[in-house]
C-alpha positions in Angstrom: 152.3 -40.4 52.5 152.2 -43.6 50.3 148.4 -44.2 51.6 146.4 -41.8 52.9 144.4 -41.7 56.6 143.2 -38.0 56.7 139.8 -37.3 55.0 138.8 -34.6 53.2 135.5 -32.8 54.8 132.9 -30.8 52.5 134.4 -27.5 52.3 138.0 -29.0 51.9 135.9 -31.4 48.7 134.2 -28.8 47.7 137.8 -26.6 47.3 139.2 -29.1 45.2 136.8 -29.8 42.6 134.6 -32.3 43.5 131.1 -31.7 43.5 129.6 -33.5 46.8 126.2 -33.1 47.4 126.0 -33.3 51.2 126.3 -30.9 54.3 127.4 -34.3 56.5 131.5 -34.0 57.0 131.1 -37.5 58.1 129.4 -38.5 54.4 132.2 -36.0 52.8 135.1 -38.1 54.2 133.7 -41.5 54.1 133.4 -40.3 50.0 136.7 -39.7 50.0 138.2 -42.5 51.7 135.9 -45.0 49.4 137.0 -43.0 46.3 140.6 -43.1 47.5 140.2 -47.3 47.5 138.8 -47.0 44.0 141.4 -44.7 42.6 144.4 -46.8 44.5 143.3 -50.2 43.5 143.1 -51.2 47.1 141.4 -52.1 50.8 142.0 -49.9 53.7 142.7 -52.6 56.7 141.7 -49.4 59.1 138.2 -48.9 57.4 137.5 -52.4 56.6 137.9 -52.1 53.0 135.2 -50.7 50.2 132.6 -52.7 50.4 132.2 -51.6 54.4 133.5 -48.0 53.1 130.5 -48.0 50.8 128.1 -49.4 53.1 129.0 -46.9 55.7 129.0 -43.9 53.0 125.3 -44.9 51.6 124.0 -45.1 55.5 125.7 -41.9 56.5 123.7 -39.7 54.0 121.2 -41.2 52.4 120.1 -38.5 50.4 123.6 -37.7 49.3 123.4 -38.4 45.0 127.2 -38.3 44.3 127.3 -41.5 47.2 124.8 -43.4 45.1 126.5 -42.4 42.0 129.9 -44.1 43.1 127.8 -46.9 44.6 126.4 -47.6 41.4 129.5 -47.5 39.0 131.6 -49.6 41.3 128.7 -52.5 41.6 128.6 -52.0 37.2 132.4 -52.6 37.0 133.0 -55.0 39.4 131.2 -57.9 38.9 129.6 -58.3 34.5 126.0 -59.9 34.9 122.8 -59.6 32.3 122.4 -56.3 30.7 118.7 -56.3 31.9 120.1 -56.9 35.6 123.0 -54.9 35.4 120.5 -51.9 34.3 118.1 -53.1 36.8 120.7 -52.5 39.7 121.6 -49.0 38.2 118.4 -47.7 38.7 117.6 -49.1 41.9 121.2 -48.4 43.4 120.2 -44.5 42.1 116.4 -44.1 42.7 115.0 -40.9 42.2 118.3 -39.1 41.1 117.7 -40.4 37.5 115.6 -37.2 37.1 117.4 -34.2 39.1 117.5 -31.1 37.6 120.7 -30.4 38.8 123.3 -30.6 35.6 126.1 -32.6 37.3 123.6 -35.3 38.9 122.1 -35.6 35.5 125.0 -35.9 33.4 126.2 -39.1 35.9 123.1 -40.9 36.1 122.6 -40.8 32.1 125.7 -42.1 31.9 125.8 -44.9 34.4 122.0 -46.1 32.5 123.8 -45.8 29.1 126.5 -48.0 30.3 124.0 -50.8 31.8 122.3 -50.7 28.5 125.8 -51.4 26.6 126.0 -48.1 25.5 129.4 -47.6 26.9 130.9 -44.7 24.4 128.0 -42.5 24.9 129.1 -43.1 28.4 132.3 -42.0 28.0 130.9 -38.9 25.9 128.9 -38.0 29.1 131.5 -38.0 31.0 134.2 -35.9 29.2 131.7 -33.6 29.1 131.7 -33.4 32.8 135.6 -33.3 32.8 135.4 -30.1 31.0 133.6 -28.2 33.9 135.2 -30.5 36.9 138.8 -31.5 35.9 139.7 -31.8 39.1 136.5 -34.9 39.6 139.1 -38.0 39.5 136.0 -40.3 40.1 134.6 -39.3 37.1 138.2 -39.8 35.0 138.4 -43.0 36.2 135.0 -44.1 35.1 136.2 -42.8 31.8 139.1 -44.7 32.1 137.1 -48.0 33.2 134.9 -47.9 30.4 138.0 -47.1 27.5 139.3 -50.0 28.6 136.8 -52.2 27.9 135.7 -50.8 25.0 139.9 -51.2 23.5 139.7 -47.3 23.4 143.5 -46.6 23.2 143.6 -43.2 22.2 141.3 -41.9 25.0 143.2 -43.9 27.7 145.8 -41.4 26.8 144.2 -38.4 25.9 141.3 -38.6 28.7 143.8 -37.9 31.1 146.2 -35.8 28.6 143.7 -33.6 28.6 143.6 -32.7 32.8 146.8 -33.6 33.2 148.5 -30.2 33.0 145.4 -28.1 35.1 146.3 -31.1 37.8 150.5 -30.2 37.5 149.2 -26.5 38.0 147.5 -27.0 41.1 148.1 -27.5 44.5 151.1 -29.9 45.0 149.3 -31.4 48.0 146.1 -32.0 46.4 145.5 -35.5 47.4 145.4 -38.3 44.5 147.5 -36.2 41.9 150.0 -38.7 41.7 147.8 -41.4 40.3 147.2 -39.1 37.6 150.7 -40.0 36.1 150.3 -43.7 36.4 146.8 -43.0 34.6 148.6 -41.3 31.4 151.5 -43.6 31.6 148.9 -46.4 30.8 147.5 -44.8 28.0 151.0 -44.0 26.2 151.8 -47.3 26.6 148.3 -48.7 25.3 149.5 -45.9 22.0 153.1 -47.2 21.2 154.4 -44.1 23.0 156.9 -46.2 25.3 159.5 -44.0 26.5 156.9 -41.5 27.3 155.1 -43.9 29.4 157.9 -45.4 31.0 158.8 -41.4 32.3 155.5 -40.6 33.5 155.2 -44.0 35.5 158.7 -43.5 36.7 157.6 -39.7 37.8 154.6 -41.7 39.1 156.4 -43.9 41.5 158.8 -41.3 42.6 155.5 -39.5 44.4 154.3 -42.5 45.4 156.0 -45.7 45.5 152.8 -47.8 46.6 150.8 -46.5 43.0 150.2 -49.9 42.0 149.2 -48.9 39.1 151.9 -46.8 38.0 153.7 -49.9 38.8 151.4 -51.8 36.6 152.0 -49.3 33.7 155.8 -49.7 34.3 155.5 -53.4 34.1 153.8 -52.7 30.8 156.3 -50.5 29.3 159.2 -53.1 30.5 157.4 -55.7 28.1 156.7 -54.0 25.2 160.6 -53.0 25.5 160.9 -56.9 25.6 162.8 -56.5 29.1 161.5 -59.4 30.5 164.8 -59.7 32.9 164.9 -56.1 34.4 161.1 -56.7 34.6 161.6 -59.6 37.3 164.4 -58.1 38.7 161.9 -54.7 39.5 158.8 -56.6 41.0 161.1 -58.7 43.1 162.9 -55.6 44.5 159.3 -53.7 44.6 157.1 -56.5 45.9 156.6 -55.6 49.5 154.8 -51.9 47.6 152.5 -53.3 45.1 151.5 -56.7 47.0 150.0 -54.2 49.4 147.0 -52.9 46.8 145.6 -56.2 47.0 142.9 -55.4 44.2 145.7 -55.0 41.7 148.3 -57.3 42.4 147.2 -60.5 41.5 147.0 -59.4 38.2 150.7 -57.7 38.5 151.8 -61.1 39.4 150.2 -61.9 36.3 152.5 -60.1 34.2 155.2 -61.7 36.4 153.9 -64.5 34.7 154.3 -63.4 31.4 157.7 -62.6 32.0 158.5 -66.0 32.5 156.5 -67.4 29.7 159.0 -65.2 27.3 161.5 -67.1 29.2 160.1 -70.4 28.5 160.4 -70.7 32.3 156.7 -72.3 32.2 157.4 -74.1 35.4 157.8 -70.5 37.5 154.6 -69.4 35.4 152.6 -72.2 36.4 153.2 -71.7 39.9 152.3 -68.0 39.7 149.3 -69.4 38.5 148.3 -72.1 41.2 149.3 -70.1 44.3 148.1 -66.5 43.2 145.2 -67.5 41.0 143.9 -71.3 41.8 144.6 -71.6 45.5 142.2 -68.4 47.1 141.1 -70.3 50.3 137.9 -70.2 49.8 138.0 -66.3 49.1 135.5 -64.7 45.9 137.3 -65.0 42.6 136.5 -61.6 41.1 136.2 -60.7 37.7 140.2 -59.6 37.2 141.4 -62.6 39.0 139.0 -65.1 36.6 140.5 -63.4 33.2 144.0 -63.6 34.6 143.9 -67.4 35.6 141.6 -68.0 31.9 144.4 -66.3 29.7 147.4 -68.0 32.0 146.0 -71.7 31.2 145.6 -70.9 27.5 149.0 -69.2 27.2 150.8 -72.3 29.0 148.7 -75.1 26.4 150.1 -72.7 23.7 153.7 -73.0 25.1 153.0 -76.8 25.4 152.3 -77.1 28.8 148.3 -77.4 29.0 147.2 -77.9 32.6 143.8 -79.3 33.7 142.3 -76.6 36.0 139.3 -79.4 36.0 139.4 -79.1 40.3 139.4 -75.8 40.8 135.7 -75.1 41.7 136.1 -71.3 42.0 136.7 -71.3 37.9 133.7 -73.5 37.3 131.7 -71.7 39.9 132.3 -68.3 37.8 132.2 -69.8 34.8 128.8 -71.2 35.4 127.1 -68.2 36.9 128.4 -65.6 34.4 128.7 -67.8 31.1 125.5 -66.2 29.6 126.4 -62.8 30.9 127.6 -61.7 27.4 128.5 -58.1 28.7 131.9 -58.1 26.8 133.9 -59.6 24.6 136.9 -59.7 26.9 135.3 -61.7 29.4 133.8 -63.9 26.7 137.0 -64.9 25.0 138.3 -65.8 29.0 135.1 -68.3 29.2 136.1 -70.3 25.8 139.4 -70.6 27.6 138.3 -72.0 30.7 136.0 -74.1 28.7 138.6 -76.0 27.6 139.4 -77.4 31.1 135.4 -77.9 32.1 133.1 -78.2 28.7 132.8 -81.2 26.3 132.9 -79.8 22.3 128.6 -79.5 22.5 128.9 -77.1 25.7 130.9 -75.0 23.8 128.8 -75.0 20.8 125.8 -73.9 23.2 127.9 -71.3 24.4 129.1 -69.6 21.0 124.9 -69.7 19.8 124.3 -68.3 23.3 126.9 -65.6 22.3 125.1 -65.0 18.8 121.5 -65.2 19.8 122.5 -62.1 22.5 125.1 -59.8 20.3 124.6 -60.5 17.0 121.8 -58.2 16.1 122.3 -55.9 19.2 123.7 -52.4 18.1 125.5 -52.4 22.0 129.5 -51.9 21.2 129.4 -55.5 22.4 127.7 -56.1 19.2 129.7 -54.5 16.6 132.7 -55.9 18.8 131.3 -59.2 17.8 130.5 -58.4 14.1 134.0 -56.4 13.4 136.3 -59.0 15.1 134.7 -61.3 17.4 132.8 -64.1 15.5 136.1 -64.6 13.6 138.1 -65.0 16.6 135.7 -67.4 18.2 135.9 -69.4 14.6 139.6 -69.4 14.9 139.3 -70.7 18.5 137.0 -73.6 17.3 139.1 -74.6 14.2 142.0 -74.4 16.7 141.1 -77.0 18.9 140.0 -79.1 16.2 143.9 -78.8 14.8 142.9 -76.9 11.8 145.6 -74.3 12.2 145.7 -73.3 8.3 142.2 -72.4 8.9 143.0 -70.2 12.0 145.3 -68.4 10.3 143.1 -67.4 7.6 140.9 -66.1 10.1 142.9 -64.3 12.2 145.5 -62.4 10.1 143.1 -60.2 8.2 141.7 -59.0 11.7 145.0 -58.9 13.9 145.2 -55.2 14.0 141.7 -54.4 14.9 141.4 -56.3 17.9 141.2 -53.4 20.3 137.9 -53.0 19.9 137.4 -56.4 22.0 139.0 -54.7 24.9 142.0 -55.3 27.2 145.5 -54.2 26.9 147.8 -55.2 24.0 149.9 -57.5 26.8 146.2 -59.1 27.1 145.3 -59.0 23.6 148.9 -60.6 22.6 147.2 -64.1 23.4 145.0 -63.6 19.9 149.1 -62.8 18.3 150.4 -66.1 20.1 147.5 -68.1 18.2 148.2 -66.8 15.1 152.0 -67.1 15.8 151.3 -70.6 16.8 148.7 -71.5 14.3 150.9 -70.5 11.4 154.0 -72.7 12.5 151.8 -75.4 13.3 150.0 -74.9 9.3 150.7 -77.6 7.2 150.4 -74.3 4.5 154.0 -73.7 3.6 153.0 -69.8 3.0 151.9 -70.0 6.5 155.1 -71.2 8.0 157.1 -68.3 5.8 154.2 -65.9 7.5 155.5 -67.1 11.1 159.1 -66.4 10.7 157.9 -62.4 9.5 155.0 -62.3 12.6 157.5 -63.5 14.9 160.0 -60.9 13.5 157.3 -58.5 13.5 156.5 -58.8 17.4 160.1 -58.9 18.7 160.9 -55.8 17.1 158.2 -54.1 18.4 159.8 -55.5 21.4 163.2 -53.9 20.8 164.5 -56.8 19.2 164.9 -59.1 21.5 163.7 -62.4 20.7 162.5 -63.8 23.7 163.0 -68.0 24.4 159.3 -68.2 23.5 159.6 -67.0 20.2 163.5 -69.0 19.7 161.3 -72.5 20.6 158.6 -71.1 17.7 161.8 -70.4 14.9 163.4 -73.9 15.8 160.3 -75.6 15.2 159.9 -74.0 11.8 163.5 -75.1 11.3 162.8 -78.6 12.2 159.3 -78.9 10.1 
């Protein structure tokens, strides 16, 4: 069944793998049904979504850890604030659990407090650990997967799930959730380079379960790095009516949509994706996904040439104010300099990047040796850029273009820091520079089978015409 509507009770939990630490049938299936959001990328209409799900699950049980546990991972990821809040909330949405004696309570709750303190790869230590005695725990895999995102951990997107992958194909051919697991790996191989792979194992995916949005979402991938930008329109238009329904995940699908376009130089199609999916939410939340995807969409369309002023939209300025200082990641830091171009004079950005220092600089967090490896040069280049020195940007951003992982994202969101360079070397009044664009743009459309998309024609004409 593409979604699910039968719950799995504690024996039936208990029989395939996952751990739950309740005698309530009710607790064991509203677990299941709120994991089952998680792990889908979307809200059950039937049950009100995951928030009520959640809220349901904590009151059903309250003495049920493994609830709390969820509770607690999905209020980390959802929404960055202060590390000293962020940890705050751990420990309060946990309570006592921090010190159970039981080995799988334990194990989570360390975890979840290392990851509030910035400690994120001992998080993901912890929990590979658990993976070895609970393969079958896709809660736990998918914080895993969560946190290797953020932390640009490539390798372990793929190998996390490489690693259950086989015990999963093994199993029960009704055990509910496997299919997910292929969308999962088809990610990581194509985070890795290993495209073909990944576009198999999103494919196999899809062919289990046509609504996996994000099987979808690691097709879509696979069809850009393949430089397919076509057959990728053609596929979410005949799709759209599957993915549109996991509503968590496909505003951002219809961002790639957008970057589709962009490599079309159809700017006009990508600036509507942007105002109706991104700008116009009808007085709905903008979440954290949402915010990055409209941030990166307005900085990629001034790169094309076609800035827009977003200056109206009080959603973006409503985020940006409340979570500006939040300096959780990187990621979501390099998204605030982009909305500041639409909302901050040059001072408010200044205040920002020593806000940014002050926090990260000294911290030994992964957000701090993020910033230290890679980030203060980016945010350099992002200054010198808007103040036109694109020689300068260069300079800064080709000795680092290879490390930028460790930031976080995907290399489709990470290609923004290639476009600046890209653009900042054709733009150089360095003749080297301009001789160093024709090679980077060479460079990026054969790792894009060899197309050479109208984006990157527009850059080689305007080297021609310098």
């Amino acid at each position: 069944m593409p979604f699910r509507d039968h719950w799995r009770d504690v024996e039936t939990l208990h029989n395939d793998g996952i751990p739950i630490d309740t005698t309530s049938n009710e607790t064991a299936k509203l677990f299941d049904a709120t994991l089952t959001q998680y792990v889908g990328w979307y809200n059950d209409k039937q049950l009100g979504g995951i928030k009520p799900s959640l809220s349901r699950l904590l009151a059903s049980d309250p003495n049920c850890t493994s609830s709390r546990i969820l509770a607690a991972a999905l209020g980390m990821f959802s929404m960055p604030c202060p590390s000293a809040l962020a940890h705050a909330q751990v420990i309060e949405t946990l309570g006592d659990v921090a010190t159970s004696s039981n080995p799988y309570i334990h194990l989570h709750t360390q975890a979840l407090i290392d990851w509030s303190l910035g400690y994120r790869s001992r998080a993901t230590d912890t929990w590979e650990t658990i993976l070895l005695s609970y393969p079958f725990d896709i809660m736990t895999l998918k914080f895993a997967l969560d946190t290797y995102f953020h932390l640009g951990n490539q390798n372990m997107l793929r190998d996390s799930v490489a690693r259950v992958l086989p015990i999963w194909e093994s199993s029960s051919s009704h055990r509910p959730l496997k299919s997910h697991l292929y969308g999962m790996h088809a990610f990581g191989l194509g985070e890795t380079n290993m495209v073909p792979q990944a576009e198999k194992q999103a494919r196999l995916g899809l062919e289990l379960n046509e609504h996996d949005a994000w099987a979808t979402h690691a097709l879509v991938h696979t069809i850009e790095y393949m430089g397919q930008t076509s057959e990728g329109i053609n596929f979410l238009e005949k799709t759209d009516n599957h993915w549109h329904q996991c509503d968590i995940i496909a505003p951002h699908i219809d961002w790639h949509w957008a970057l589709y376009e962009l490599e079309q130089d159809n700017w006009e199609k990508a600036e509507e994706i942007l105002q109706h999916h991104f700008l116009n939410n009808n007085g709905t939340e903008l979440n954290r996904i949402k915010y990055t995807d409209a941030a990166s969409l307005i900085y990629r369309l001034k790169l094309a040439g076609h800035p827009r002023s977003s200056q109206s939209n009080s959603q973006l300025k409503q985020f940006l104010d409340v979570h500006l200082r939040d300096h959780q990641t990187l990621f979501q830091d390099f998204h605030h300099y982009f909305v500041l171009d639409n909302f901050a004079d040059t001072e408010t950005k200044k205040d920002f990047l020593r806000s940014l220092k002050e926090t990260v600089e000294s911290s030994d967090t992964d957000t701090g040796k993020a910033y230290r490896e890679i980030g203060s040069r980016i945010f350099a280049a992002l200054e010198r850029f808007d103040e036109g020195d694109y020689a300068q940007v260069v300079e800064l951003l080709y000795p680092i273009r290879y490390r930028t992982a460790i930031g976080g994202g995907s290399i489709a969101q990470r290609d923004i820091f290639t476009l600046l360079l890209i653009h900042s070397a054709v733009y150089s009044n360095n003749n080297q520079h301009q001789q160093l664009a024709k090679r980077l743009i060479n460079e990026r459309c054969e790792m894009r089978g060899s197309t050479k998309s109208r984006m990157m024609e527009n850059y080689t004409n305007t080297i021609l015409t310098n």
